[in-house]
Each structure stands twice: as structure tokens, then as C-alpha cells.
PQR file with spaces between the fields and no chain letter, atoms N, CA, C, O and H, PARSE charges and radii, in Angstrom:
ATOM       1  N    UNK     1       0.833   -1.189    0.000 -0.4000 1.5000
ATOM       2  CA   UNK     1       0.000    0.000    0.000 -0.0000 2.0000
ATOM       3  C    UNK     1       0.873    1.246    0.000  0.5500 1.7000
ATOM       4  O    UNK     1       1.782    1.460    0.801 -0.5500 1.4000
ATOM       5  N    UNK     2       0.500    2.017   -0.962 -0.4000 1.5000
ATOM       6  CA   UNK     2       1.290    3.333   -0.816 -0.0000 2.0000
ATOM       7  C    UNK     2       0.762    4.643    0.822  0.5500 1.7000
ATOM       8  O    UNK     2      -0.001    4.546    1.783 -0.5500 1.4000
ATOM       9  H    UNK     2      -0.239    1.842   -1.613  0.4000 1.0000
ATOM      10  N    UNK     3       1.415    5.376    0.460 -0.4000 1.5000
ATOM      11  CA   UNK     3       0.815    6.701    1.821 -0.0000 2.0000
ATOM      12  C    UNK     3      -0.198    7.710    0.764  0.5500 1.7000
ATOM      13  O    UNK     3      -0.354    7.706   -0.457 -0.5500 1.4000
ATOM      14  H    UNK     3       2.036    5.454   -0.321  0.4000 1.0000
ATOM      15  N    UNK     4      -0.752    8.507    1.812 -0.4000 1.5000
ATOM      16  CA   UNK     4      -1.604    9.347    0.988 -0.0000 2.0000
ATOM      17  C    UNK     4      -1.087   10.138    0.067  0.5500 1.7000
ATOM      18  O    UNK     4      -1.614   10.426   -1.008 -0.5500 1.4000
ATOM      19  H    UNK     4      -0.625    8.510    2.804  0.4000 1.0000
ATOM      20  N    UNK     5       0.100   10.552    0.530 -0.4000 1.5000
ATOM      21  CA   UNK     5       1.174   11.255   -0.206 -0.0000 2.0000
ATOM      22  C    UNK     5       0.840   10.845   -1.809  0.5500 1.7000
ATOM      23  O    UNK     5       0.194   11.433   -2.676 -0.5500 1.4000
ATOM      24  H    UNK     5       0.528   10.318    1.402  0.4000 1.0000
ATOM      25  N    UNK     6       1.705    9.339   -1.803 -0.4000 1.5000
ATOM      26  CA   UNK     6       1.335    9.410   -3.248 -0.0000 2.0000
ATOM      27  C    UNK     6       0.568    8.793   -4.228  0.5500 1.7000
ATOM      28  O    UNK     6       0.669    8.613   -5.441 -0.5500 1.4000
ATOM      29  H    UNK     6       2.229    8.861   -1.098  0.4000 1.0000
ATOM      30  N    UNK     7      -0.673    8.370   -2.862 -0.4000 1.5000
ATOM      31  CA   UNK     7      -2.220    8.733   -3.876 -0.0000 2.0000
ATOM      32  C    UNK     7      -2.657    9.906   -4.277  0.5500 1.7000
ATOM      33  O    UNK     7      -3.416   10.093   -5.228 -0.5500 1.4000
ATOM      34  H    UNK     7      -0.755    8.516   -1.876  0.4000 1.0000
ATOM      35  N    UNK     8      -2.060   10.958   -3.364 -0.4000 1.5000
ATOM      36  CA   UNK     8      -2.994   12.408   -4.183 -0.0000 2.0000
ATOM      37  C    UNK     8      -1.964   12.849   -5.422  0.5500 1.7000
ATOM      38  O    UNK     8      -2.311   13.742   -6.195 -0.5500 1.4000
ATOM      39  H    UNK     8      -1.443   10.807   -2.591  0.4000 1.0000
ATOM      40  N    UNK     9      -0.398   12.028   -5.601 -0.4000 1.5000
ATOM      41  CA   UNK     9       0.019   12.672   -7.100 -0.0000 2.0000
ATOM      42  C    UNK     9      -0.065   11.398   -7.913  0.5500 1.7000
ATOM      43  O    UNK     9       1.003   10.971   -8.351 -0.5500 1.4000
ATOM      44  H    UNK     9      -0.116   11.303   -4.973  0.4000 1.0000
ATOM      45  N    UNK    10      -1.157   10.735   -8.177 -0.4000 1.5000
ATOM      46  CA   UNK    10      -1.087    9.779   -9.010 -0.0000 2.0000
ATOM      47  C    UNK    10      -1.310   10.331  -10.258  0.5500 1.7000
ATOM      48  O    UNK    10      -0.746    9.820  -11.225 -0.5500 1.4000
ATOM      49  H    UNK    10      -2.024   11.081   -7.822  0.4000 1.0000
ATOM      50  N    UNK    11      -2.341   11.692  -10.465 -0.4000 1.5000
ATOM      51  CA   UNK    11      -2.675   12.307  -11.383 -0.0000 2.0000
ATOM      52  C    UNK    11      -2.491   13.786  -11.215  0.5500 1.7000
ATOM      53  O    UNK    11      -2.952   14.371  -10.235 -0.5500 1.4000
ATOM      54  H    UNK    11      -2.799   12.108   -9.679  0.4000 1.0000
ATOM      55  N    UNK    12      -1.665   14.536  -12.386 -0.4000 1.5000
ATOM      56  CA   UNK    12      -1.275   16.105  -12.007 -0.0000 2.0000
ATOM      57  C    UNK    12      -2.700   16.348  -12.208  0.5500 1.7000
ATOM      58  O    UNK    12      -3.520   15.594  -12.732 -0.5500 1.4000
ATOM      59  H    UNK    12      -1.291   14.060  -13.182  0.4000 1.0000
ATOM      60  N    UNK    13      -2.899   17.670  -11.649 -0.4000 1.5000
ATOM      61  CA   UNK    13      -3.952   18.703  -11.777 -0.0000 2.0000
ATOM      62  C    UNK    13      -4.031   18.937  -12.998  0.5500 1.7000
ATOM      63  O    UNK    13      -5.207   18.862  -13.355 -0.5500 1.4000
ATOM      64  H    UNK    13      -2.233   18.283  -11.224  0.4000 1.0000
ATOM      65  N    UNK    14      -2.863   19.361  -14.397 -0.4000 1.5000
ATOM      66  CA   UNK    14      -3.852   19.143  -15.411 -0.0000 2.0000
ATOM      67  C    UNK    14      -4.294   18.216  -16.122  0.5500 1.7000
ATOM      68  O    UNK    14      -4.926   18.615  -17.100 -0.5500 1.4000
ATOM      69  H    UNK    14      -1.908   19.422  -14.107  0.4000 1.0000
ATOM      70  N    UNK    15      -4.173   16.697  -15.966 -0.4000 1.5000
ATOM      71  CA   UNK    15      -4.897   15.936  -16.368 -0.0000 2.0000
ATOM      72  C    UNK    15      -6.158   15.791  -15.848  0.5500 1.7000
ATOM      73  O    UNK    15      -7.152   15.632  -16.556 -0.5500 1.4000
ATOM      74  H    UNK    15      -3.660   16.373  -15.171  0.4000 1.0000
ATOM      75  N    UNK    16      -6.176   15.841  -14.507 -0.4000 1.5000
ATOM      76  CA   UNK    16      -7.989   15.893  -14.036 -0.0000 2.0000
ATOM      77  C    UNK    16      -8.407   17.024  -14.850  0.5500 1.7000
ATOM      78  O    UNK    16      -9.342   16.710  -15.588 -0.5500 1.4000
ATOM      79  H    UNK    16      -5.368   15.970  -13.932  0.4000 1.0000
ATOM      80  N    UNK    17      -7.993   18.362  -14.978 -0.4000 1.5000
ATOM      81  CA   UNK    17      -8.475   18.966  -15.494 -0.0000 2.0000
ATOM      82  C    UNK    17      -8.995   18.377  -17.337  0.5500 1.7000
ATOM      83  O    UNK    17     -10.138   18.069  -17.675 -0.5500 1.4000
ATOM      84  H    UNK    17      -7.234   18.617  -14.379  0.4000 1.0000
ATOM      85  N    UNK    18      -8.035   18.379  -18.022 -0.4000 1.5000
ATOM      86  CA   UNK    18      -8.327   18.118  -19.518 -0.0000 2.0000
ATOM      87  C    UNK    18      -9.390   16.744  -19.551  0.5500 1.7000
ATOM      88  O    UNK    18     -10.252   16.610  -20.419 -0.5500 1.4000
ATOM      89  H    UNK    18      -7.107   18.630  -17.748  0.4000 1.0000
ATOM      90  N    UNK    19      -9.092   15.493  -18.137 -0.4000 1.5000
ATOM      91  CA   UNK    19     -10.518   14.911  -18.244 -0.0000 2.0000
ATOM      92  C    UNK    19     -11.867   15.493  -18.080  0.5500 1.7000
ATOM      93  O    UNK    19     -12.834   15.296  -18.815 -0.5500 1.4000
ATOM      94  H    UNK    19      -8.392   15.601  -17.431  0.4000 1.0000
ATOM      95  N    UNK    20     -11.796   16.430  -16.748 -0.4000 1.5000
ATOM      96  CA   UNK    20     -13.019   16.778  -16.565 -0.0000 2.0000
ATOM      97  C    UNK    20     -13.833   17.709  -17.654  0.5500 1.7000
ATOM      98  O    UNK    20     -15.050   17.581  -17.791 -0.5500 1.4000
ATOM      99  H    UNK    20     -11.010   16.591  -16.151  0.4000 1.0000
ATOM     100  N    UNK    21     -13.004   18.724  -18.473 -0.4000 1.5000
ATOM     101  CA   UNK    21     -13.513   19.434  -19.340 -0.0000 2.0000
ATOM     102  C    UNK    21     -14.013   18.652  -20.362  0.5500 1.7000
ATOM     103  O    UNK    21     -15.090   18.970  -20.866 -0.5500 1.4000
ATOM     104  H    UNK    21     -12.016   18.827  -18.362  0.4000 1.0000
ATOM     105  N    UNK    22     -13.342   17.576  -20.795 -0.4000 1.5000
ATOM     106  CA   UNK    22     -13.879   16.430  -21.587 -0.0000 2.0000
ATOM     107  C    UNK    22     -15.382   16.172  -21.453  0.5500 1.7000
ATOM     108  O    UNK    22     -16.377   16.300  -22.167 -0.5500 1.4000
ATOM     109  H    UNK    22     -12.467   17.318  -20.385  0.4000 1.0000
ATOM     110  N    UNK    23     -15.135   15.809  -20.384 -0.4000 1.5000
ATOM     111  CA   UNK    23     -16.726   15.081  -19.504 -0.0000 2.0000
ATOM     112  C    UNK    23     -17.779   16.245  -19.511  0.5500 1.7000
ATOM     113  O    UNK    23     -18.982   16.126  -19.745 -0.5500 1.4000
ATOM     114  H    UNK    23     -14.327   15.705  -19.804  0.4000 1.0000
ATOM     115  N    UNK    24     -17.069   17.429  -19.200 -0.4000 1.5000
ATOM     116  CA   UNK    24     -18.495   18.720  -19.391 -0.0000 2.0000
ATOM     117  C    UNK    24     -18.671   18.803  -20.658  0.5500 1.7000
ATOM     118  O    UNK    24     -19.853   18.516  -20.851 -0.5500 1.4000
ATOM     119  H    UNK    24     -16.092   17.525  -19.010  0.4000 1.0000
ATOM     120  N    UNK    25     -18.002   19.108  -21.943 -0.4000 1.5000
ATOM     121  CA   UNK    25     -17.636   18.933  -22.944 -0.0000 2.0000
ATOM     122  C    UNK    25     -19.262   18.007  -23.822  0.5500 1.7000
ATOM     123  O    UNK    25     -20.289   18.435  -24.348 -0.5500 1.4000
ATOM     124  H    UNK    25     -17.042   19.341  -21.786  0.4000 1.0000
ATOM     125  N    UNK    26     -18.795   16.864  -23.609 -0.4000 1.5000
ATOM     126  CA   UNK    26     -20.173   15.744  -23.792 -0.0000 2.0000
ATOM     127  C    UNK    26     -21.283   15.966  -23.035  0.5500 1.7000
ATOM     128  O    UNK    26     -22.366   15.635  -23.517 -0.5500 1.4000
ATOM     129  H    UNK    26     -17.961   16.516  -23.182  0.4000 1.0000
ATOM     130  N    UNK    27     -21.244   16.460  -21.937 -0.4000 1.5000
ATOM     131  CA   UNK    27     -22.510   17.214  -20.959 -0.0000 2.0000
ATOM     132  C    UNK    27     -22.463   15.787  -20.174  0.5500 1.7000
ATOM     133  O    UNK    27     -23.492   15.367  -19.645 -0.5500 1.4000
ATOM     134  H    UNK    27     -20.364   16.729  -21.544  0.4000 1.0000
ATOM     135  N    UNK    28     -21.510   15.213  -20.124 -0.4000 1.5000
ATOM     136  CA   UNK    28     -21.769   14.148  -18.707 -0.0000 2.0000
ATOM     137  C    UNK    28     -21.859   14.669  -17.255  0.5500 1.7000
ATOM     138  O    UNK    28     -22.512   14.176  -16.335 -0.5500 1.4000
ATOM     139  H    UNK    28     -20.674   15.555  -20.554  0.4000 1.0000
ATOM     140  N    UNK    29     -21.187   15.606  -17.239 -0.4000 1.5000
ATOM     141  CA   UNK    29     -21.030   16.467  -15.367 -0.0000 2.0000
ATOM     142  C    UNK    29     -20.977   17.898  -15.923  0.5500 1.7000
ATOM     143  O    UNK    29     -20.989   18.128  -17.132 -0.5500 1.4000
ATOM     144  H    UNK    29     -20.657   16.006  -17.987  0.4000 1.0000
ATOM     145  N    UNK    30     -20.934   18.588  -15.233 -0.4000 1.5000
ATOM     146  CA   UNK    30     -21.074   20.019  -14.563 -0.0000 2.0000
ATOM     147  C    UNK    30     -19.916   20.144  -13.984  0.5500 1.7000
ATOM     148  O    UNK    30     -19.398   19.177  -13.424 -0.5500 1.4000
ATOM     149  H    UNK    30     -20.925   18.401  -14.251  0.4000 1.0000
ATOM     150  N    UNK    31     -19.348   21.315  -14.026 -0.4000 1.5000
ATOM     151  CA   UNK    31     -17.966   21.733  -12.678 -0.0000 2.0000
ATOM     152  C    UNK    31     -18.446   23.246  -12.623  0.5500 1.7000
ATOM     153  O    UNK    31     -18.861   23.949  -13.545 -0.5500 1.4000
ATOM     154  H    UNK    31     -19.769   22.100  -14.481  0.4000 1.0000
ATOM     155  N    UNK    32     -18.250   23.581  -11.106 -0.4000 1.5000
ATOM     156  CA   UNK    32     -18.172   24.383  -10.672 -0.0000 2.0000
ATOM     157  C    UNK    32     -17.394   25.029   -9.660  0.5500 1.7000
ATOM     158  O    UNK    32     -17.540   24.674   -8.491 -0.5500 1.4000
ATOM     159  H    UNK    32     -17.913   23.010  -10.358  0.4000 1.0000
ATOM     160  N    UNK    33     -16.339   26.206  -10.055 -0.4000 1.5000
ATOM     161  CA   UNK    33     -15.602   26.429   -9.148 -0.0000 2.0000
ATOM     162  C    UNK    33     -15.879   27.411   -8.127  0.5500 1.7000
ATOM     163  O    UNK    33     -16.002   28.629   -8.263 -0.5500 1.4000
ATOM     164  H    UNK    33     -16.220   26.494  -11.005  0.4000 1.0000
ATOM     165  N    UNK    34     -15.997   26.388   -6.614 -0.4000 1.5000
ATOM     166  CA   UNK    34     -15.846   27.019   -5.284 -0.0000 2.0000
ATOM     167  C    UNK    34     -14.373   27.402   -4.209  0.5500 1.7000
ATOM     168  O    UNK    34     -13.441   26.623   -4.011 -0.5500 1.4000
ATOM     169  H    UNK    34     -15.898   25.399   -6.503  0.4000 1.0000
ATOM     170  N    UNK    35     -14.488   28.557   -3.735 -0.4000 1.5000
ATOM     171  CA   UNK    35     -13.650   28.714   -3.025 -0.0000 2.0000
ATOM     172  C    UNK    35     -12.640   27.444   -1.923  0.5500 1.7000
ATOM     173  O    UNK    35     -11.523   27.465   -1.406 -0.5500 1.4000
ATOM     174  H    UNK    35     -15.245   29.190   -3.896  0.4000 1.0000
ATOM     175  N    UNK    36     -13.658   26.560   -1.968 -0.4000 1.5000
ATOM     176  CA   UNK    36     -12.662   25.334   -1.610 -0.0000 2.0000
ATOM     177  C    UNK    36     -12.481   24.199   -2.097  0.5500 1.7000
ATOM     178  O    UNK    36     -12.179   23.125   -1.576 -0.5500 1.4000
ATOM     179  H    UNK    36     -14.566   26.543   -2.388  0.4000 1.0000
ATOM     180  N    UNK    37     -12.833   24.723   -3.892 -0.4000 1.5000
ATOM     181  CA   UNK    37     -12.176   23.592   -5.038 -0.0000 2.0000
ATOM     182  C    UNK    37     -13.496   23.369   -5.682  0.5500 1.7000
ATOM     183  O    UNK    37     -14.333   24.248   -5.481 -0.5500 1.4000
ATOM     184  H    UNK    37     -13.078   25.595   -4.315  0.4000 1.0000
ATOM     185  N    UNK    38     -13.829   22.377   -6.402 -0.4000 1.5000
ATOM     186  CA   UNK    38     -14.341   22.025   -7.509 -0.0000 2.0000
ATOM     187  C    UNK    38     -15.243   21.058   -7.197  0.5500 1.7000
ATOM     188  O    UNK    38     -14.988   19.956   -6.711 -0.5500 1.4000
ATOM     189  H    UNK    38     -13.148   21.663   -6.565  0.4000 1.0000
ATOM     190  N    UNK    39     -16.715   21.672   -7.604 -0.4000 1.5000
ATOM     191  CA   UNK    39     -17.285   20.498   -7.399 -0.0000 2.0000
ATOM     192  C    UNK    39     -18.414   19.987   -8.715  0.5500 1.7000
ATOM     193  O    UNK    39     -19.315   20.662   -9.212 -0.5500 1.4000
ATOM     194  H    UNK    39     -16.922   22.568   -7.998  0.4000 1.0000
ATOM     195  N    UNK    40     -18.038   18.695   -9.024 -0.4000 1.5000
ATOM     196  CA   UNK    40     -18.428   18.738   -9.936 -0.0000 2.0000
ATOM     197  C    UNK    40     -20.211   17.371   -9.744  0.5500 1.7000
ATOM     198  O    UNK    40     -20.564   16.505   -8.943 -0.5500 1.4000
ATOM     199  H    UNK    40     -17.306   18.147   -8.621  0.4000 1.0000
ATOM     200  N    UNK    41     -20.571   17.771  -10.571 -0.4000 1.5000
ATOM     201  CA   UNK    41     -22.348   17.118  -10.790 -0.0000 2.0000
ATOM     202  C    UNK    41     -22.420   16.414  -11.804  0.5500 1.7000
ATOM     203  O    UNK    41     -22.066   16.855  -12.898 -0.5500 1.4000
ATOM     204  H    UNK    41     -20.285   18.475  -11.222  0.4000 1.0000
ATOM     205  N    UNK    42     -22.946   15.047  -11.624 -0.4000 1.5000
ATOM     206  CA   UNK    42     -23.010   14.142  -12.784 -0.0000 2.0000
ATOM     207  C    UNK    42     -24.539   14.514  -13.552  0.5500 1.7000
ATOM     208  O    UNK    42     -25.598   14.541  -12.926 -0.5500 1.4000
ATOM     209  H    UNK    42     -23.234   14.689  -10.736  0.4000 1.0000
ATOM     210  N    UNK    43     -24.437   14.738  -14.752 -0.4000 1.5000
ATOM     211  CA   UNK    43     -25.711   15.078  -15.052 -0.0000 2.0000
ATOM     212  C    UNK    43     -26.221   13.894  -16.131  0.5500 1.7000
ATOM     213  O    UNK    43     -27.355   13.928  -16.610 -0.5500 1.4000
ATOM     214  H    UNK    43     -23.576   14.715  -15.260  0.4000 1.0000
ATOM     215  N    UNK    44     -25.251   12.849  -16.454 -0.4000 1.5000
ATOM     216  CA   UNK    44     -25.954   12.248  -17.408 -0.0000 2.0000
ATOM     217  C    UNK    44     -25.420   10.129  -16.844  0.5500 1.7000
ATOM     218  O    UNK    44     -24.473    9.559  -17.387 -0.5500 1.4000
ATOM     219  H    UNK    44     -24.330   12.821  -16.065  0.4000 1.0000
ATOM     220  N    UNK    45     -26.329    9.427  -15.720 -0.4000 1.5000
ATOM     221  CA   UNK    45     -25.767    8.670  -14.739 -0.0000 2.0000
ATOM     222  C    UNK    45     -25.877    7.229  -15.650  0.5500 1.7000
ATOM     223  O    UNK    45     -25.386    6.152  -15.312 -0.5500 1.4000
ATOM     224  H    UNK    45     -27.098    9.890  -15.279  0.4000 1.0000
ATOM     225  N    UNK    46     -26.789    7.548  -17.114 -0.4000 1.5000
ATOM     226  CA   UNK    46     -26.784    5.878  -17.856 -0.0000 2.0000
ATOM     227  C    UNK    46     -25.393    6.277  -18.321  0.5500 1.7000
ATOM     228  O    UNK    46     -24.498    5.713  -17.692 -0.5500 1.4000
ATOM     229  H    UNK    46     -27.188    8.423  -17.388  0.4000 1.0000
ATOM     230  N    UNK    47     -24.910    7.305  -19.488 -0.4000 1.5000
ATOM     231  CA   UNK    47     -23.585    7.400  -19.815 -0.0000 2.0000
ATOM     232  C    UNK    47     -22.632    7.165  -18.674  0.5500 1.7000
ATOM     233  O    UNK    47     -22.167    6.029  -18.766 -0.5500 1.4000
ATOM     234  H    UNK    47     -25.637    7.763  -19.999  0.4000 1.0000
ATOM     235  N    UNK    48     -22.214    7.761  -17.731 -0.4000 1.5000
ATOM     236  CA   UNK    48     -21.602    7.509  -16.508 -0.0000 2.0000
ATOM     237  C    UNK    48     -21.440    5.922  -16.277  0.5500 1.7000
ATOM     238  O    UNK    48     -20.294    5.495  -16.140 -0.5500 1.4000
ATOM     239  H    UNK    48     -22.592    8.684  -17.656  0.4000 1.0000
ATOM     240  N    UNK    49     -22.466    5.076  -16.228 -0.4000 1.5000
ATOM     241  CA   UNK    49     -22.519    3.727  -15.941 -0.0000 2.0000
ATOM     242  C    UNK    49     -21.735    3.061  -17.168  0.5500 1.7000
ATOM     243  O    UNK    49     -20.640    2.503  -17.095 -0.5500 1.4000
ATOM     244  H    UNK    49     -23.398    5.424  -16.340  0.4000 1.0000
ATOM     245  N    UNK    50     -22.456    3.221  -18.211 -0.4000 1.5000
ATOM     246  CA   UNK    50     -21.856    2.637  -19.491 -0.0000 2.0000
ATOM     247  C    UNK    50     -20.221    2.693  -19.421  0.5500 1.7000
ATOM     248  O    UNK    50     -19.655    1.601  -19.457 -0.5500 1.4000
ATOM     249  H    UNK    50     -23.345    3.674  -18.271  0.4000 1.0000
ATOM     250  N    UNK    51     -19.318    4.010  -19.312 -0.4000 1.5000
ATOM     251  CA   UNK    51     -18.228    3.673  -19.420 -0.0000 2.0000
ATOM     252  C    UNK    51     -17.366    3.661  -18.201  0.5500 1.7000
ATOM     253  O    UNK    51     -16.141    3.764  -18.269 -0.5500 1.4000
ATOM     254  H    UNK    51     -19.778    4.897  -19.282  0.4000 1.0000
ATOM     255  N    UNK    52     -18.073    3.525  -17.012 -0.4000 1.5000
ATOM     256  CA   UNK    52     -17.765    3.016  -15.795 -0.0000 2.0000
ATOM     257  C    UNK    52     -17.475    1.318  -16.230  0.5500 1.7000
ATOM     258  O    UNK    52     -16.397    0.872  -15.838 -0.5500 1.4000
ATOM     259  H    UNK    52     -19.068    3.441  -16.957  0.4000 1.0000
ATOM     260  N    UNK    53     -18.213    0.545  -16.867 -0.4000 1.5000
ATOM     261  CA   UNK    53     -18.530   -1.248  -17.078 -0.0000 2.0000
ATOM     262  C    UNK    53     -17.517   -1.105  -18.183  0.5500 1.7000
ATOM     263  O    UNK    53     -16.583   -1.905  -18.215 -0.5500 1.4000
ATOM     264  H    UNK    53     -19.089    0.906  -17.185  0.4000 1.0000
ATOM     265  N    UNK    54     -17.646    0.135  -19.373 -0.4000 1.5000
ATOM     266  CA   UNK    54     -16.499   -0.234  -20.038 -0.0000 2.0000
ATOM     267  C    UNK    54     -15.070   -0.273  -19.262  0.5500 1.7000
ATOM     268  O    UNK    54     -14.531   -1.362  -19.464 -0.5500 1.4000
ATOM     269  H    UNK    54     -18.405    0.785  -19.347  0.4000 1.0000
ATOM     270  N    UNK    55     -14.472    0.385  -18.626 -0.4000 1.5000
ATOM     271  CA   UNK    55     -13.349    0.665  -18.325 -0.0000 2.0000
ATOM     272  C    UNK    55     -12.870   -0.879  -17.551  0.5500 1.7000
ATOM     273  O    UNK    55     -11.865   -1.491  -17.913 -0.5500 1.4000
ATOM     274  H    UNK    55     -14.909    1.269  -18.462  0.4000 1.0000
ATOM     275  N    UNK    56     -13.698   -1.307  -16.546 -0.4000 1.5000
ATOM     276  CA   UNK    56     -13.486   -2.550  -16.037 -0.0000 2.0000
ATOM     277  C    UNK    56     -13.482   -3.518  -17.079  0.5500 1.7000
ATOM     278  O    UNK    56     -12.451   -4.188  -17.015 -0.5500 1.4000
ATOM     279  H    UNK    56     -14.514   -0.809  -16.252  0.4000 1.0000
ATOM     280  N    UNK    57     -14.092   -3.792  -17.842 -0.4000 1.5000
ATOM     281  CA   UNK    57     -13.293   -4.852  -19.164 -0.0000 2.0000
ATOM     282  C    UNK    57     -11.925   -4.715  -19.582  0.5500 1.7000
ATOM     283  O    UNK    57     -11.237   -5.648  -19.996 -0.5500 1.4000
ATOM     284  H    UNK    57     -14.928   -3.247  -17.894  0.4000 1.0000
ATOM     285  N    UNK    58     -11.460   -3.222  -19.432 -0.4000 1.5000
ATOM     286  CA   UNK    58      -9.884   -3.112  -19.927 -0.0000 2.0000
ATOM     287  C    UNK    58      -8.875   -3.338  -19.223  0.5500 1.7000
ATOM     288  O    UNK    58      -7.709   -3.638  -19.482 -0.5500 1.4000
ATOM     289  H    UNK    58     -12.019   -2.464  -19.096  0.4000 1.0000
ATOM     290  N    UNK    59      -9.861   -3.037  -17.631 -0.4000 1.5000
ATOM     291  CA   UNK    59      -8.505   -3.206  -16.218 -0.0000 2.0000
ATOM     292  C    UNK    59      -8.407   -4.025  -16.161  0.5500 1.7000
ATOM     293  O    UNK    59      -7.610   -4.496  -15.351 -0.5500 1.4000
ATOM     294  H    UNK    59     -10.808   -2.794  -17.421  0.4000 1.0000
């Protein structure tokens, strides 16, 4: 098991970013920036599922 340390740099900040804009992008989530970060809203939960089941076939 790693430390928290380096679970929180598994991914730089701009890759979450260029995913998440992706994802608003297609209108899957919403982001909105608050003074204590980002919170983002799933707005579309069959797409969400679909490539949630895809991704586990590849892992």
C-alpha cells in the first residue's frame, strides 16, 4: 500500500483537469468552481454507468 502522499500525485492537476472538461464537454457532469475547489455534478448517470462497465473490461 502506498501513503496518501502518493495517492494524491497519481494524477497532475492538469490531467484531471483536460478529463473533466472532456466530460463537461459531452454534458456528462457540470464543474463548478468554489472557493474550496471544484465540485463537480453528474448530469448524465446511464452514460456515466456505461463507461464506468467499459473501463473494467480493460482493467
Amino acid at each position: 500500500m502506498g501513503t496518501r502522499k502518493a495517492e494524491e500525485e497519481l494524477y497532475s492537476k492538469s490531467t484531471i483537469k483536460r478529463a473533466a472538461d472532456k466530460l463537461v464537454k459531452k454534458g456528462l457532469i457540470a464543474a463548478e468552481e468554489l472557493s474550496s475547489g471544484t465540485l463537480f455534478t453528474v448530469l448524465d448517470t446511464k452514460e456515466i454507468s456505461f463507461f464506468s462497465k467499459a473501463l473494467k473490461v480493460f482493467n
